[in-house]
N, C-alpha and C positions, 0 to 999 in steps of 0.2 A: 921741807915739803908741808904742805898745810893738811890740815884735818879733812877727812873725807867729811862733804858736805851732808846733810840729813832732809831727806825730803817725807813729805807725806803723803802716802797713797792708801790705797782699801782694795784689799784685794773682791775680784768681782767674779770667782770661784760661785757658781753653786752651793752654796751651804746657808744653813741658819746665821753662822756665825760674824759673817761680813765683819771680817777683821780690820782692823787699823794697823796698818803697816808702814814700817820704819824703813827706809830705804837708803841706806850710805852710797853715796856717789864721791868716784875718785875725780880727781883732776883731770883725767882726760876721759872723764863721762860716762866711764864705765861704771855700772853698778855692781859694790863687792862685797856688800851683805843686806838681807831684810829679815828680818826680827819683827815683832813682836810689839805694840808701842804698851810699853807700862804704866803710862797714863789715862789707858782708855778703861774703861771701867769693865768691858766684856772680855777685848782681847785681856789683857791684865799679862803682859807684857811676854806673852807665848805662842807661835805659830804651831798650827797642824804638822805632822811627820810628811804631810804630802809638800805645802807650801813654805817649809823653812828648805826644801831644796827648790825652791820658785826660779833660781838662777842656772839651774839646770834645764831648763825651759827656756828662759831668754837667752843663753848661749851655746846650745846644742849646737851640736856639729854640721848636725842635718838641718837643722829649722829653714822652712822655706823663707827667702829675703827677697826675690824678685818673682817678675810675673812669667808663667808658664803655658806654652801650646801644647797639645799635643800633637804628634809628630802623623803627618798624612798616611793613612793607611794601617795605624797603630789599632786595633781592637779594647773595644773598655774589658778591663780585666783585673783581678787581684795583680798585684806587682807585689815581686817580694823586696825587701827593705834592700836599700841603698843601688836599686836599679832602675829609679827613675827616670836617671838621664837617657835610657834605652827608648822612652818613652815621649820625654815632654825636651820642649827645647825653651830656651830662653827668649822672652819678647820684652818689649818696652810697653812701660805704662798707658800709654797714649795707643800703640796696637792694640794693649789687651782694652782699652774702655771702649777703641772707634769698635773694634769688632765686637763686641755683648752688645751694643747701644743697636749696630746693624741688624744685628740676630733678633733682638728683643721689637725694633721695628719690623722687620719684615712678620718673622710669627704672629704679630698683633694684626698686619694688613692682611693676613692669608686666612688666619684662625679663626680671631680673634683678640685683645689683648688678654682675656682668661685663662688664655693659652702657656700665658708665664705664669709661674707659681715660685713665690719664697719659701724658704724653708731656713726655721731657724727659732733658737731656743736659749736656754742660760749659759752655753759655755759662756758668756760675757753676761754681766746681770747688772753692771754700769744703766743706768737712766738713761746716757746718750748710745751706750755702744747696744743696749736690749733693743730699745726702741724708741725711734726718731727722727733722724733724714731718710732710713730707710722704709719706714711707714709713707712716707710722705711720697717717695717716690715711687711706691707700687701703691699707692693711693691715686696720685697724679696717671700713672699708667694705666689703669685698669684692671690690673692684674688682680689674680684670683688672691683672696683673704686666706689667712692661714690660719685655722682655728687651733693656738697653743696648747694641745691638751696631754701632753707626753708626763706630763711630771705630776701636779699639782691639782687638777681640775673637780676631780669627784670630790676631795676634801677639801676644797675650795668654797665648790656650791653647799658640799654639808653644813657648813661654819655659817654660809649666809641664810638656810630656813634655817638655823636655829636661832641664831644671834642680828643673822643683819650685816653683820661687819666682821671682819677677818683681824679680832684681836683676841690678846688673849693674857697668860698670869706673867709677870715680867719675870724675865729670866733672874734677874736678881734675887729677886723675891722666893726666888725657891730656897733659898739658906735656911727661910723659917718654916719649911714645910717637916710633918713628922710622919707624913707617909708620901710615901714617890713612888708614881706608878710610870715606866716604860713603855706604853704600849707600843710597839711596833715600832720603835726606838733606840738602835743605837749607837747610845749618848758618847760612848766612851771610841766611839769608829770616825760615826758621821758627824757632832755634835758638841766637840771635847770640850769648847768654853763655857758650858751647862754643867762640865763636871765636877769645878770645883765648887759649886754652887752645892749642887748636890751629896760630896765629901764634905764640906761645913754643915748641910743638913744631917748627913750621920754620925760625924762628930759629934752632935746635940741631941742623939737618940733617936733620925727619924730612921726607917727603912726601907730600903729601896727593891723595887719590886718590877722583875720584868715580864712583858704578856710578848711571848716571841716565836715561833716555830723553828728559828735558828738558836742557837746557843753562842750569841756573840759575846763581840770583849764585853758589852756591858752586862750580859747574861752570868757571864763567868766571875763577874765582878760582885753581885748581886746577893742579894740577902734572900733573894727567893726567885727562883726562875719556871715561869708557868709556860711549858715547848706547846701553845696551842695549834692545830690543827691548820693548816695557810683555809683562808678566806670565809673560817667561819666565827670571825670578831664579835659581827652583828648579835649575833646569837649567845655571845658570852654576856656581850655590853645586856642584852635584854635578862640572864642569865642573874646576874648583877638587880637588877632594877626588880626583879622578882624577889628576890631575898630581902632586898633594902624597904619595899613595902609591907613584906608579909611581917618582918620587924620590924618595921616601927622606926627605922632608921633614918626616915627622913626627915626633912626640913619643914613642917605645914606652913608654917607662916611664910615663906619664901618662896613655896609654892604659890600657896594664894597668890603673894604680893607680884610673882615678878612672871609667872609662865603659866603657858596657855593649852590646854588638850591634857591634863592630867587624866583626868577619870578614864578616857580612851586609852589613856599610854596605860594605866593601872590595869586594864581588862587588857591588851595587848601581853603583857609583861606578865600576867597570870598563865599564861600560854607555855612559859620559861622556864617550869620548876630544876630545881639544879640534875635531877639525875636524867633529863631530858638531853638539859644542855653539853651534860657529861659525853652520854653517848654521841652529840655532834662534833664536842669539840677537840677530846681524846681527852680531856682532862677530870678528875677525880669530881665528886660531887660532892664532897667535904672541902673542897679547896676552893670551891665555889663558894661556898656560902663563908668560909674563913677567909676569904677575899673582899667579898663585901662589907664582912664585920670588920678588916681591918681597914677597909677604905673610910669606912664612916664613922667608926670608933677613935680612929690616932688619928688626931687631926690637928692642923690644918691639912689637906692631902689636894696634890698636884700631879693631874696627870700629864704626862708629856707624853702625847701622839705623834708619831712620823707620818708620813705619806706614804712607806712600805700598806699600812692599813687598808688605804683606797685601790691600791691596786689587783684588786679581784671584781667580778661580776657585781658583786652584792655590797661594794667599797664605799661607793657614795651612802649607802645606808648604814655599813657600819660605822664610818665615819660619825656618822651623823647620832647613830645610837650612841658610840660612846661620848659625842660632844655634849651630851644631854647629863649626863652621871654626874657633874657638879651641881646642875641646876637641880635635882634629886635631894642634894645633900643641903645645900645652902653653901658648898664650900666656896663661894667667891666673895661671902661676905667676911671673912677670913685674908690676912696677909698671909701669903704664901700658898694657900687655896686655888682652886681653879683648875682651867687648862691652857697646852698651848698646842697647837699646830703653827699657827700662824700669827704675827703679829702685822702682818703688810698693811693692814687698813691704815693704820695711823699716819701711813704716806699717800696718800692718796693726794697726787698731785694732778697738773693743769694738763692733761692726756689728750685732750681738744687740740691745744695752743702747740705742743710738742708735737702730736702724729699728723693731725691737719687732716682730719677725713674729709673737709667738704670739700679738699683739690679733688676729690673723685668725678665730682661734679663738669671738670675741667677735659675729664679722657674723652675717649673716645666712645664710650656706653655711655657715658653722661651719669652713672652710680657705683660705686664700691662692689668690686667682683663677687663672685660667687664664692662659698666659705669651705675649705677644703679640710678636715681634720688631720692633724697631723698625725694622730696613732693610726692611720688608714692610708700613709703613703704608699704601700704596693698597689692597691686598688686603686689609687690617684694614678702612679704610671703606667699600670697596666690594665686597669678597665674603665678609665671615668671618660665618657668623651663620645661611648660606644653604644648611650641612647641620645634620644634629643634633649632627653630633659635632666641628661647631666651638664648640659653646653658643652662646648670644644675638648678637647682630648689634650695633655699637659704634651706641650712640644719644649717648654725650657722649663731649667729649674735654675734656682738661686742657692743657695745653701752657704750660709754664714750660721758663726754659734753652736753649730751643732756638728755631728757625725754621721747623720742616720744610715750609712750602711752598715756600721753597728749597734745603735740604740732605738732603731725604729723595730716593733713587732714584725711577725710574719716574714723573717729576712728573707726566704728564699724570694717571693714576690716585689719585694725591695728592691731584691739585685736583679733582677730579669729586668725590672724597669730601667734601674740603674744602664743595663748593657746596651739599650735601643740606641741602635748608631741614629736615628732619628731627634732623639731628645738631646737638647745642647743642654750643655750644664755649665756650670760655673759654683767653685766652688773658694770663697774666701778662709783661709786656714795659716794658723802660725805651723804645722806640720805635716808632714806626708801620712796621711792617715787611710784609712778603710776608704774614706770616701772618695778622697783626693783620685785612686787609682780608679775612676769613673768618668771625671773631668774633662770637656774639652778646655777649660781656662781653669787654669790657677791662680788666685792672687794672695801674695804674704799680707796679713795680720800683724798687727801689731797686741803685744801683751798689755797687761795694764798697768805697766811700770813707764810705757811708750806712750800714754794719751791722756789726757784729760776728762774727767767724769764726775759723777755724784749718784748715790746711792742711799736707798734707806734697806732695809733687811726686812728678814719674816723670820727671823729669832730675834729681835729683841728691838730697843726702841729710840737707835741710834742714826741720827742722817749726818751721813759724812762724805766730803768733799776729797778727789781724790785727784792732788798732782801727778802731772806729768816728771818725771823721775830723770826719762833718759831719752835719748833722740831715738826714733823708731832705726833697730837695725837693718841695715841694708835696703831694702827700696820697700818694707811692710807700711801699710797705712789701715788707719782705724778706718771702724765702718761708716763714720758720719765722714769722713774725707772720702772715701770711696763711690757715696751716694751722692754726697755732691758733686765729682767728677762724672758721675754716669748721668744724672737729671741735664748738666751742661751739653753733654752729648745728643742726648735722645732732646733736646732745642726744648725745654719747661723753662719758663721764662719766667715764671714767679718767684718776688722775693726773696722768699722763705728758703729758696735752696741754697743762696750765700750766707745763710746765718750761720754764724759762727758757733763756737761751742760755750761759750759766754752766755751768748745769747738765748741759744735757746736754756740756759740751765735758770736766766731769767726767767724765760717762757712759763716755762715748766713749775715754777715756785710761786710766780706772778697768777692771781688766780685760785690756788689752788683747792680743790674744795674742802679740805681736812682742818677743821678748826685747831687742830695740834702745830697747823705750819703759817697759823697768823703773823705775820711780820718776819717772816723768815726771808732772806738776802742772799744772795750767792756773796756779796760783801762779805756779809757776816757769814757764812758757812767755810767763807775762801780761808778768810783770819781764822778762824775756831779749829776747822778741821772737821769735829765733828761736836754736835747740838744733838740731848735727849730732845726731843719730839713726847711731850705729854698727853697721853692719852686725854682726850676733855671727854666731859659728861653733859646733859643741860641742866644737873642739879649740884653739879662742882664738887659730887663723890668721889675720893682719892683709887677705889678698888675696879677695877672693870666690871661689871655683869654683877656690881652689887646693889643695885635698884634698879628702876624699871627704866631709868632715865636713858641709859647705855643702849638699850634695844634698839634695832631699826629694823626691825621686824614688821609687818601688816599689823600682826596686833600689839607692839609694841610693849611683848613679852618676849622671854623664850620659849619657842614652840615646839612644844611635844607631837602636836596634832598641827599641819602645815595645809593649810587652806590653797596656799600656792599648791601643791603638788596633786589635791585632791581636782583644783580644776583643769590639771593636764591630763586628768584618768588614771594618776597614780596613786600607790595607797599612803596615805597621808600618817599613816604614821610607821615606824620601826619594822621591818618583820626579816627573820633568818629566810632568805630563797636561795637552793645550793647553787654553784653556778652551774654550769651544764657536761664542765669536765671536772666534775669531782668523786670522790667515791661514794656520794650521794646521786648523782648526776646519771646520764647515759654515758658517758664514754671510760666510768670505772672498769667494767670488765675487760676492757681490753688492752685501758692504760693506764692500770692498777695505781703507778705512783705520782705523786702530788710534787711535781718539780718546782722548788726556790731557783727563779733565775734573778741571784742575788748581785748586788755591784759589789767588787773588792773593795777592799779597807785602802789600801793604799794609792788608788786610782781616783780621780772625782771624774765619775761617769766613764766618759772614754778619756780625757783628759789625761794628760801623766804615762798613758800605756806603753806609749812607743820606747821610754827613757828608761837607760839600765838600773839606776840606781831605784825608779819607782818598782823595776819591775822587781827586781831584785827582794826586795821588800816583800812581794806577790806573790815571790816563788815558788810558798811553799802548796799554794791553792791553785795554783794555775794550771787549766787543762785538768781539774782534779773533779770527780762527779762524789760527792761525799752522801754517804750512805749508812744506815741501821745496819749494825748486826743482823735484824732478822732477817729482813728482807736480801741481802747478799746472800746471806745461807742458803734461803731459799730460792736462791737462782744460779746455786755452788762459786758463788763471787771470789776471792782474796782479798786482801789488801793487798792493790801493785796490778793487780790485772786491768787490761786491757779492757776495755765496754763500750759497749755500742748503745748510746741513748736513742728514741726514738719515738715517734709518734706520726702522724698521717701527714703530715709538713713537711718532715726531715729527717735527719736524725745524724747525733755527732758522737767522736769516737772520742773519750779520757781513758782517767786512771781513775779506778777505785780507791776510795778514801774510807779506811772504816779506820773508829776511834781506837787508838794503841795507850789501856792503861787509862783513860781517861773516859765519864761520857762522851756518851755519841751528839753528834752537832745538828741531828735531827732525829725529831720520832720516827715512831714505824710508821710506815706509808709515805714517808717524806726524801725527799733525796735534793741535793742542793748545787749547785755549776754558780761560777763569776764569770761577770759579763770581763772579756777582753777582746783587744782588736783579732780580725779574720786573719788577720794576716801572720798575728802570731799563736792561732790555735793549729792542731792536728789539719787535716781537710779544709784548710782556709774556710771553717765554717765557726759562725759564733751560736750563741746561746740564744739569743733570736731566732736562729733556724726552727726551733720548737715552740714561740711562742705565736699568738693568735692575733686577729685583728678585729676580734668582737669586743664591745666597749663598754665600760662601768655602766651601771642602772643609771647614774646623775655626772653629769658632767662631759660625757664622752670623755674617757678618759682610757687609758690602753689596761688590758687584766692580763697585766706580767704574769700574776700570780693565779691566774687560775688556767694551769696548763698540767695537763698528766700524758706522761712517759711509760716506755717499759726500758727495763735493761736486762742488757744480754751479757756474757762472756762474747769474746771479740770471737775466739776461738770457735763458739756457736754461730757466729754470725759470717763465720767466713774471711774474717779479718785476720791479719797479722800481727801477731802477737808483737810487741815492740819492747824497747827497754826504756826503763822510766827513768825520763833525765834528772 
């Protein structure tokens, strides 16, 4: 028998890490392992604990393979696992496109075509499978715009008033750093090919430093763990910037040379003395200013920011404060200095050529729909439509990429939408998920071991090309095969909707505005695999953000004082504002605690939740609300007890988790729940039941983290007490 053949793909997961993956394929096409490629310089020849079981996903028992009705007369509802044949019957490909194609015509000639709305985000983060025929064809239709803002958005806009561009310190490069800061970070959960980056940095005496209000793996791993307060960042990062001027710790010459609004941020940041910031943050006022001194003293020093950061009220700003703390120090004139949230800039490809906005031109409004934010889907299906000057009322939805009956805020409004036997829905999925059980159409998915793609990352600065592995199982089809079968239907007549996947990865490369992807080839990407992508400057400096050259900023600095935000009537520079439910806020008195509605270690996002082996892994946090010593005492708690979480949204039933022998996994005032599917918590209710749909200061972006709870004994609540599985 011959050797299992070796293909190349990249996993298109959600993460920083945009691995290079090794994919062994047997002779009869089945694939029987994926690994790790040891030739890549980031993966370094190791998959995540989630995706070295990636074949547990492409061969599940359940995974959806053909297309699905729902059955006349069936009600949209939670369905419990392996009863969906109760439910949906089996259709052909060609029923399930004539009838969406029917649907999506008529709501357009009644409504509107505003009337349809997409919905969809990173589960796939593929170039072609993110965005591309399917742009094009809710471009071409009319259809309402989806404004992405679930993940990324506030830290997104922070990085561009500071910087301009969405780069940042190479992941490599952190081997030489001697201080590493975590902010909001972790490396060792969501982030692991950073890790041994940063183990070669402590091998060499740097120290690693985490800023977290969870006490995670990499908290626990850590040379120093600061449990800050959830969404009072801003306030540390200015906290920081006060010490660092009042000594003397800064950079002048770097200042001068390379950024703009000092003397304001200097008056701003005098505002910040440490035992201010102490009292906002819970954190010591010694530990402040020995934070500072070790940020600016052991150096080179590297922070690594997540996106957990933005996700509160005040997110886009803390973001933004602490994106500023290198520019303070001078550290980016330093290898291994800097920061990173994001390195996406450096891909910046031909997004015209690929999405095609000017087919909007072509519908039926004759312009590109109205822009619907994603962190505001209950409000989309249940109140947008209901003045005149929202337009039309959402009669279809699409839903590819995503899950939002579990990762959209505000769930109870989610699912009311969700239920409206009025709204057709359509949902493309490799699994029977949260949302699936909403569905009048189901269509299988295919994984990214099934399709062809290319991909750059926002951890680090690698564009890689990703084969097609295996024949899509069962009758699943990727989202550019799927959008081109439906543009056929609904009679788009233009070109562009036969373009292959070839083609458009020309498109997309041909053009593109990123001086790092001059001469760059699907040719040469197909052969390589995968090509670093060089950050370029206009003065041909090796370091990012070490002259003024890198800025694309207005004034072509880094802006401490943002001219852009001052002429929106915002305040242009830094400042701590609590958000509105915090213990600063109006709604502390009544819902004292600061809820982490955090995502599991073992799941990416909803991804992974439904399968034994991930959950397995999850078990020990699942359905668990974990909680301080004080605060259970003070509401006669256990460990093991039954609890009623709540707040004026909802409110869901766990188990008490307090720390046995070990720190606790959050301060006082803090209390922490993992997002998993509805369908396998208590009350088919997830962790969204308590979150809000008010939106970051910048970016519109969703404030997961700015929600407060109370908890009760079950027992007090009238609940039954249950045994903890």
């Amino acid at each position: 028998m011959d050797s299992p053949r070796t293909v190349h793909a990249v996993c298109s997961l959600d993460c920083p890490d945009t691995c290079s993956v090794l994919v062994s394929v047997d002779d009869a096409g089945r694939a029987t392992r994926v690994r790790g490629n040891p030739d890549h310089p980031v993966t370094r020849g190791f998959l995540c604990a989630k995706v070295t079981k990636y074949l547990d996903l492409v061969y599940a028992p359940d995974r959806l393979l053909q297309p699905m009705r729902r059955r006349a007369g069936v009600p949209k509802g939670p369905i419990a696992p392996g009863q969906q044949s109760a439910v949906f019957e089996p259709i052909s490909w060609d029923e399930a496109l004539d009838t969406i194609a029917a649907k999506f015509k008529a709501i357009a000639a009644e409504f509107g075509p505003e009337s349809n709305l997409p919905y969809s985000y990173a589960g796939n983060m593929g170039v072609l499978g993110f965005g591309s025929m399917d742009r094009r064809f809710f471009f071409r239709l009319g259809a309402s715009q989806l404004d992405r803002t679930i993940c990324a958005a506030a830290g997104g806009e922070a990085l561009m008033l500071v910087y301009g561009v969405r780069l940042g310190t190479d992941i490599e490069d952190f081997r030489h750093a001697r201080t590493i800061l975590a902010w909001g970070a972790n490396i060792h959960g969501n982030n692991v090919h950073l890790w041994p980056f940063v183990e070669e940095a402590r091998r060499n005496g740097a120290r690693l430093i985490v800023i977290d209000p969870y006490r995670t793996r990499t908290a626990r791993a850590a040379d120093w763990h600061l449990p800050i307060r959830p969404g009072t960042d801003a306030a540390l990062a200015l906290g920081l910037m006060h010490v660092l001027i009042r000594e003397g710790l800064t950079d002048a010459a770097y200042i001068a040379e390379c950024t703009h609004g000092f003397d304001a941020l200097r008056e701003r940041a005098a505002a910040y003395p440490p035992e201010k910031v102490a009292a906002i943050t819970g954190l010591a006022a010694d530990d402040i200013v020995r934070l500072a001194r070790e940020y600016a003293m052991n150096t080179p020093s590297a922070i690594r920011m997540n996106y957990g950061v933005q996700r509160s009220e005040n997110g886009g700003t803390a973001a933004r404060a602490i994106a500023m703390l290198p520019c303070l120090t001078g550290a980016w004139k330093q290898r291994g200095g800097g920061l990173q949230l994001s390195t996406s800039g450096v891909f910046s490809l031909n997004k015209a050529a690929l999405e095609r906005p000017d087919l909007a031109a072509a519908s039926s409004i004759g312009r590109p729909g109205r822009v619907v934010n994603m962190s505001r889907l209950g409000h989309a299906l249940t109140e947008l439509g209901q003045h005149a000057a929202d337009g039309p009322p959402v009669k279809a939805l699409y839903v590819y990429n995503s899950n939002p009956a579990v990762i959209a805020p505000n769930q109870t409004a989610v699912l009311h939408g969700l239920r409206r036997e009025d709204l057709f829905t359509v949902v493309h999925e490799q699994s029977w998920t949260d949302t699936t059980d909403y569905a009048d159409i189901v269509l299988p998915a295919t994984t990214f071991l099934e399709h062809e793609d290319f991909q750059g990352a926002y951890g680090h600065y690698y564009l890689q090309h990703s084969t097609q592995a295996i024949a899509p199982r069962g009758e699943a089809r990727s989202n550019v095969a799927v959008f081109r079968g439906l543009a056929a239907r609904m009679g788009f007549i233009e070109p562009c909707f036969q373009d292959s996947e070839a083609t458009m990865i020309d498109q997309a490369l041909g053009g593109a505005p990123s001086p790092g992807l001059a001469g760059m080839t699907r040719q040469r990407l197909t052969a390589e695999h995968s090509i670093r992508v060089q950050p370029v400057s206009a003065d041909g400096s090796a370091l990012p953000f070490s002259t003024p050259a890198w800025f694309r900023t207005p004034s072509g600095r880094a802006e401490f004082f943002s001219e852009t935000l001052a002429a929106r009537g915002l305040d242009p520079l830094p400042d701590y504002v609590p958000p509105v439910e915090s213990r600063h806020g109006a709604a502390a008195a009544e819902y004292p605690l600061e809820l982490l509605a955090r995502k599991a270690d073992n799941h990416m996002n909803s991804t992974f939740a439904g399968l034994p082996g991930h959950r397995a892994l999850e078990k020990e946090h699942a359905g668990v609300l974990e909680m301080h010593p004080e605060d259970a005492a003070a509401r006669g708690i256990q460990n093991g007890d039954v609890v009623e979480v709540w707040n004026a949204r909802g409110s869901l039933t766990l188990i008490a988790r307090l720390p046995q022998g070990e720190p606790a996994a959050v301060p006082p005032g803090v209390a922490a729940c993992r997002l998993v599917w509805n369908k396998l918590a208590r009350g088919w209710r997830g962790i969204n039941t308590l979150t809000s749909e008010r939106l970051t200061d910048l970016g519109g972006g969703p404030t997961f983290y700015s929600t407060m709870v109370e908890v009760r004994r079950a027992a007090a609540a009238g609940i039954q007490q249950e045994e903890q599985e």
